[in-house]
DRENZADO-867911 format. One record per residue (C-alpha): x, y, z; residue number from 1; residue in one letter. Coordinates in steps of 0.1 Angstrom, whole numbers, plus 5000, padded with zeros to 4 digits. Example, Ala and Ser with C-alpha at 12.3 -4.5 7.8 and 13.67 -1.06 7.14 Angstrom:
<sites>
<site X="5123" Y="4955" Z="5078" n="1" res="A"/>
<site X="5137" Y="4989" Z="5071" n="2" res="S"/>
</sites>
This chain:
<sites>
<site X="5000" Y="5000" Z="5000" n="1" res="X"/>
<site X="5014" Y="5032" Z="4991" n="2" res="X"/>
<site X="5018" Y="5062" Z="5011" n="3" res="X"/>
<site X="4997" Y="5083" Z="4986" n="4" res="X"/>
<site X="4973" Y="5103" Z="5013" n="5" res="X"/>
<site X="5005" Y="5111" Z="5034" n="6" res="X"/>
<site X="5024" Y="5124" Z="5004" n="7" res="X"/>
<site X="4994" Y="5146" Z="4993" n="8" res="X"/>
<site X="4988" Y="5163" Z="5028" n="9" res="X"/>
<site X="5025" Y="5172" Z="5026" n="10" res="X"/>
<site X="5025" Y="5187" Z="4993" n="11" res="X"/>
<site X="4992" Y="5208" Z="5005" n="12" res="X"/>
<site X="5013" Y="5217" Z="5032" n="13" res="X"/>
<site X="5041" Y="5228" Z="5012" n="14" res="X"/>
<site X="5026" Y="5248" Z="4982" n="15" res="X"/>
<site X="4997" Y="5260" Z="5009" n="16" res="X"/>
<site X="5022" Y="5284" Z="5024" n="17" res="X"/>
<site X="5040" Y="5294" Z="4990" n="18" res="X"/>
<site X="5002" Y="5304" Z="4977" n="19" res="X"/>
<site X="4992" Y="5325" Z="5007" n="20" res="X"/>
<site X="5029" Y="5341" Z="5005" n="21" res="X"/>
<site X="5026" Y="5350" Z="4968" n="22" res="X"/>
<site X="4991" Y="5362" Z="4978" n="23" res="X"/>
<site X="5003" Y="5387" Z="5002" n="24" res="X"/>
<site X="5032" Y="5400" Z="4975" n="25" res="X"/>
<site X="5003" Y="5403" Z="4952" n="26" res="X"/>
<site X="4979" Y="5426" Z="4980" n="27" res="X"/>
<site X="5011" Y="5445" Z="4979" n="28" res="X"/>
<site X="5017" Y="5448" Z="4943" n="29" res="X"/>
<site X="4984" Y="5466" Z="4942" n="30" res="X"/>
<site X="4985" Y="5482" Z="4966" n="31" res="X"/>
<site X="5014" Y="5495" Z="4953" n="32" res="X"/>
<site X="5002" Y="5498" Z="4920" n="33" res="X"/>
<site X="4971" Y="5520" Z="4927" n="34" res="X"/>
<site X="4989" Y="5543" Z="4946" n="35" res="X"/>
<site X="5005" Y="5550" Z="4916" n="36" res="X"/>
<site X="4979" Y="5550" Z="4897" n="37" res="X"/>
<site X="4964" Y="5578" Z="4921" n="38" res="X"/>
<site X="5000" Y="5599" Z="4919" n="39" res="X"/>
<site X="4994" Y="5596" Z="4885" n="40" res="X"/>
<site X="4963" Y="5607" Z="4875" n="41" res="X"/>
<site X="4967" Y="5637" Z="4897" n="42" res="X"/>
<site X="4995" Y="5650" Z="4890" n="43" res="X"/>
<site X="4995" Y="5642" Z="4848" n="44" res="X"/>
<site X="4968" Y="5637" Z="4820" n="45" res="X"/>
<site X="4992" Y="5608" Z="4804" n="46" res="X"/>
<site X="4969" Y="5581" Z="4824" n="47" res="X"/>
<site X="4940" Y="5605" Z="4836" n="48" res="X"/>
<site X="4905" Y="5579" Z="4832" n="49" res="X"/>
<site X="4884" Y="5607" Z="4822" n="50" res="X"/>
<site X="4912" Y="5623" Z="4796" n="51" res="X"/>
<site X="4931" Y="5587" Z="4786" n="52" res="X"/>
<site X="4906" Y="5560" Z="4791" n="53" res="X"/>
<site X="4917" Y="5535" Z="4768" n="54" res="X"/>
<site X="4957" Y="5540" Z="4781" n="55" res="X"/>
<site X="4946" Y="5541" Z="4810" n="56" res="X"/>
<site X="4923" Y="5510" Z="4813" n="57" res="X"/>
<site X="4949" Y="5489" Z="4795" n="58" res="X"/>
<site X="4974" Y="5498" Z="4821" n="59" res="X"/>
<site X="4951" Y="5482" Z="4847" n="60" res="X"/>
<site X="4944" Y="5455" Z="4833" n="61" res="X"/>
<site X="4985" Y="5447" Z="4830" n="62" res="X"/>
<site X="4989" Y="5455" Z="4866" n="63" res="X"/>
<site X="4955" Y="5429" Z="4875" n="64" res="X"/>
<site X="4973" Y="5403" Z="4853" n="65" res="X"/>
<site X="5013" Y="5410" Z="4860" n="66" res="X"/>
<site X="5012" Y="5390" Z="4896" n="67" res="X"/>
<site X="4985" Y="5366" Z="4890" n="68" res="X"/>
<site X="5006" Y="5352" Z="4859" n="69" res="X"/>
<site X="5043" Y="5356" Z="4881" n="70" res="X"/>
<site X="5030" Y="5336" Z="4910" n="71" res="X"/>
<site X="5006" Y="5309" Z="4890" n="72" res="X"/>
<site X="4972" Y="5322" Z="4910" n="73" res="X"/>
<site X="4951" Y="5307" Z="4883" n="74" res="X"/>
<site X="4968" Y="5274" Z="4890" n="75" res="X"/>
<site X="4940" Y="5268" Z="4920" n="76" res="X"/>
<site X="4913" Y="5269" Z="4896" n="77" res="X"/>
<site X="4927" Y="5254" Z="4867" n="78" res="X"/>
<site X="4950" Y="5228" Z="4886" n="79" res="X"/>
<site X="4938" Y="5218" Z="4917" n="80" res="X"/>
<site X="4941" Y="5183" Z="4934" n="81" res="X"/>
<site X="4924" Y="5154" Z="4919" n="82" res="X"/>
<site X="4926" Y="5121" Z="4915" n="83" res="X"/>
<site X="4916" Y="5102" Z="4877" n="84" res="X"/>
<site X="4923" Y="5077" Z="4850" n="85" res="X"/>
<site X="4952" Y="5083" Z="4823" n="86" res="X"/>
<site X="4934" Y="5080" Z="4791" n="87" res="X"/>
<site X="4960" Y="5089" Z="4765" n="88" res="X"/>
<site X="4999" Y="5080" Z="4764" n="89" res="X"/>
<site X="5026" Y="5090" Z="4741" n="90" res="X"/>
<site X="5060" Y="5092" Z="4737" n="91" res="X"/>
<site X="5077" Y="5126" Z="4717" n="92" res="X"/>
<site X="5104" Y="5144" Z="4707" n="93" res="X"/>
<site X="5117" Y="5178" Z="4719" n="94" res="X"/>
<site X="5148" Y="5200" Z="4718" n="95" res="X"/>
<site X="5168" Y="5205" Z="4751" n="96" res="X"/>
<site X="5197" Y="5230" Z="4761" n="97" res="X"/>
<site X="5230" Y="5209" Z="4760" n="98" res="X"/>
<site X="5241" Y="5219" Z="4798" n="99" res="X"/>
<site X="5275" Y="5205" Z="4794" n="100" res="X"/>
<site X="5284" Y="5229" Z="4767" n="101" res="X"/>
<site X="5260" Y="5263" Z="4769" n="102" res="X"/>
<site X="5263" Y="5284" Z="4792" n="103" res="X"/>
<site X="5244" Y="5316" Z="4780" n="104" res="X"/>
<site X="5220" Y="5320" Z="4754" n="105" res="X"/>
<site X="5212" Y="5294" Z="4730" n="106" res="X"/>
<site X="5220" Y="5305" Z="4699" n="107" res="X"/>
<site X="5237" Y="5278" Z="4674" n="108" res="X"/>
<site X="5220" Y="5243" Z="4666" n="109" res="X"/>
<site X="5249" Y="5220" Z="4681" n="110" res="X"/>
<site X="5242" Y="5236" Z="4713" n="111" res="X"/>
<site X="5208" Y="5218" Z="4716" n="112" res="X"/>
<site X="5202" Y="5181" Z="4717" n="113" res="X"/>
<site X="5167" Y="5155" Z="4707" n="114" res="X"/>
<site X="5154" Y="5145" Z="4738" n="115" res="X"/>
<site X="5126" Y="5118" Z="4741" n="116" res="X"/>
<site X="5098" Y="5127" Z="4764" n="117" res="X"/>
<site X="5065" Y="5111" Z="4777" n="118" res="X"/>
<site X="5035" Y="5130" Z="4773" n="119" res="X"/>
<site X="4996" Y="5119" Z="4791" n="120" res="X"/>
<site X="4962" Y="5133" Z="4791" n="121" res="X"/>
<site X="4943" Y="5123" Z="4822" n="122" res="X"/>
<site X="4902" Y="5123" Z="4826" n="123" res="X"/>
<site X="4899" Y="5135" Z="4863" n="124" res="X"/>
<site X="4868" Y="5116" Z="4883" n="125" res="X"/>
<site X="4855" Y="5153" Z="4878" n="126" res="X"/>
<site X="4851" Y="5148" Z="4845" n="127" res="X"/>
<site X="4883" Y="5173" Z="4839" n="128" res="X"/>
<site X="4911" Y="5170" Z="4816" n="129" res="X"/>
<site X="4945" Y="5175" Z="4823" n="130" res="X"/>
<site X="4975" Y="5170" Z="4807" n="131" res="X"/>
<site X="5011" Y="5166" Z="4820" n="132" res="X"/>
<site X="5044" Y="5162" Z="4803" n="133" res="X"/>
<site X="5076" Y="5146" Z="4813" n="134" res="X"/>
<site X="5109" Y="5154" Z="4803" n="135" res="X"/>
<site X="5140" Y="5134" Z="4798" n="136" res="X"/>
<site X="5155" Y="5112" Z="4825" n="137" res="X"/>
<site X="5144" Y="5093" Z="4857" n="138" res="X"/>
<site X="5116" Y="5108" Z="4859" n="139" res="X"/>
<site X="5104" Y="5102" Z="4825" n="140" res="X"/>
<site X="5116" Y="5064" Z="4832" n="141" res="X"/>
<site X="5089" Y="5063" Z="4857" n="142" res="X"/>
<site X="5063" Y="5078" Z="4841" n="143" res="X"/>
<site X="5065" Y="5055" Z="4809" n="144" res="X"/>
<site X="5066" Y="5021" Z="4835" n="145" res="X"/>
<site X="5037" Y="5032" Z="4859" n="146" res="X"/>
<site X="5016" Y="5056" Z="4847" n="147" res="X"/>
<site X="5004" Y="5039" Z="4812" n="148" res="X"/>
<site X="4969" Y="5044" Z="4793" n="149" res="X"/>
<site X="4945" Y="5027" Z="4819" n="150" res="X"/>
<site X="4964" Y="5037" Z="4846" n="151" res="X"/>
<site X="4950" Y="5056" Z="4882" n="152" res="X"/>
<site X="4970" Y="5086" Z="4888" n="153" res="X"/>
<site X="4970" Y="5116" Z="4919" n="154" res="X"/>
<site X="4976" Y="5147" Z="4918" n="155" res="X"/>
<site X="4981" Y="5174" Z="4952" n="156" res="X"/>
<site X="4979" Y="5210" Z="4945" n="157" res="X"/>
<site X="5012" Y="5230" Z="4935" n="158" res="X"/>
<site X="5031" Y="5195" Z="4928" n="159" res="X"/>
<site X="5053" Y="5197" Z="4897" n="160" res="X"/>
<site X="5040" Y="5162" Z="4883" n="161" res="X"/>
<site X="5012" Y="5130" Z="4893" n="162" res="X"/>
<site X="5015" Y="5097" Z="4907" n="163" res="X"/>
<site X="5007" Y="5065" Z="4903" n="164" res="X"/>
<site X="4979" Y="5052" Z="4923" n="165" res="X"/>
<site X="4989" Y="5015" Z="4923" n="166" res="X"/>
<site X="5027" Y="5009" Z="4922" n="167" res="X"/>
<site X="5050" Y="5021" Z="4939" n="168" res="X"/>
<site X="5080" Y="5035" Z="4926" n="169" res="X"/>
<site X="5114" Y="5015" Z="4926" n="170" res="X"/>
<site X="5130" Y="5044" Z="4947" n="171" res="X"/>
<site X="5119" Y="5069" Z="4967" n="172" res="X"/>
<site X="5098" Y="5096" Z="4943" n="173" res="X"/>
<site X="5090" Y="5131" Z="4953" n="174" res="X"/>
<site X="5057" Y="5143" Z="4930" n="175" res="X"/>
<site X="5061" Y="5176" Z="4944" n="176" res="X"/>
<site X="5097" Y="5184" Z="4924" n="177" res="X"/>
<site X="5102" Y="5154" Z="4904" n="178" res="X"/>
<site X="5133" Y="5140" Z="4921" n="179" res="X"/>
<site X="5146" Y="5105" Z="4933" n="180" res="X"/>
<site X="5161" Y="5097" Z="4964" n="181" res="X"/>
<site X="5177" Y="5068" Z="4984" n="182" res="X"/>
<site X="5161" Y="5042" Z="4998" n="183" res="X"/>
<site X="5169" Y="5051" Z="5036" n="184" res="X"/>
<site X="5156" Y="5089" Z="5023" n="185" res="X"/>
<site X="5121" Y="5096" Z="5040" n="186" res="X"/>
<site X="5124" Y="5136" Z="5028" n="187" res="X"/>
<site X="5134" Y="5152" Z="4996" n="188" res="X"/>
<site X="5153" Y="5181" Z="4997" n="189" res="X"/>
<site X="5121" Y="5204" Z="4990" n="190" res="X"/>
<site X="5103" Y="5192" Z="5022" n="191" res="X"/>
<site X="5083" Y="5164" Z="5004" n="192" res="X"/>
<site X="5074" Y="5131" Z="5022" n="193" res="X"/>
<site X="5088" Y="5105" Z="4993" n="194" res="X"/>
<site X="5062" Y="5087" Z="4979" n="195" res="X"/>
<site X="5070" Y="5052" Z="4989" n="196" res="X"/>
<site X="5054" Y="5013" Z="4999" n="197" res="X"/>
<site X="5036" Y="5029" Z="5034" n="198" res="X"/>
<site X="5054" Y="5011" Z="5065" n="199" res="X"/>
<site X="5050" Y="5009" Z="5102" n="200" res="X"/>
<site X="5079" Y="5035" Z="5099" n="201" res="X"/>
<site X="5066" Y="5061" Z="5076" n="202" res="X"/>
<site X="5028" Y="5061" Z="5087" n="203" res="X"/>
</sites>
């Protein structure tokens, strides 16, 4: 049996805090912002409402939007926990950076490599699609063993990828950022409780 409820509670727990923190910088931001908008107005015609309207609409509309696409806010509605079915499965191509030899802008073809990467489209119990993609490497590797077409996947709120419902993972797995750890590793460096076979130990 996996660990799968005590691994969701402490991704809540994790990306719970980071929300309300980028909630606050975002009151701020506003705040901020509208005063501004205030100084503005008063002391110049360049974004007066009654002069400047559609200027100064626009620029309102930026300042709504500027925080709530930095920090993700949408992601709560659009993303939020849920657990469902994988329905489609496919493996891709894409183009990534070549670490070992760029170090700045990418700007010549050697300097990317073809990568191979594992794409699925899962029907939440909702009824709600949602689609996640998985990039080169371990992670990848588990994806393509344990989370097939047919499969029962979870996802927690704020995590970077799902999980398989039904097997566990040959090594420790942290949903939350995507890495591996050892088998005598209870806590990825982010905070995460590893998803792992549940134990006297780790309940």
């Amino acid at each position: 049996m996996l660990n799968s409820d005590q691994v969701a509670t402490s991704i809540l727990a994790i990306n719970r805090k980071k929300y309300i923190v980028s909630l606050i910088k975002t009151a701020i931001f506003y705040a901020a912002a509208a005063a501004a908008l205030v100084i503005t107005a008063k002391s110049s015609d360049i974004l007066h409402p009654a002069v400047r309207p559609v200027p100064f609409f626009t620029v309102v509309l930026l300042l709504l939007l500027s925080p709530i696409l930095r920090y993700r806010l949408y992601r709560v509605f659009t993303r939020p926990s849920f657990e469902g079915i994988v329905e489609t499965a496919k493996n891709s191509s894409a183009l990534e950076t070549r670490k070992e030899l760029n170090t700045g802008v990418v700007d010549v073809p050697y300097e990317m490599r073809k990568v191979e990467i594992y794409s699925i489209g899962v029907r939440t119990d909702r009824g709600r699609p949602q689609n996640f993609s998985f990039p080169s490497g371990k992670i990848s590797d588990y994806a393509r063993e344990y989370m097939k077409k047919g499969s029962r996947v979870r996802y927690a709120f704020g995590a970077r990828y799902p999980w398989s419902e039904e097997i566990a993972p040959d090594r420790p797995y942290c949903p939350n950022c995507g890495h591996f750890g050892a088998e005598n590793e209870t806590y990825c460096s982010c905070g995460c409780l590893y998803l792992r076979e549940s134990n006297e130990n780790n309940e």
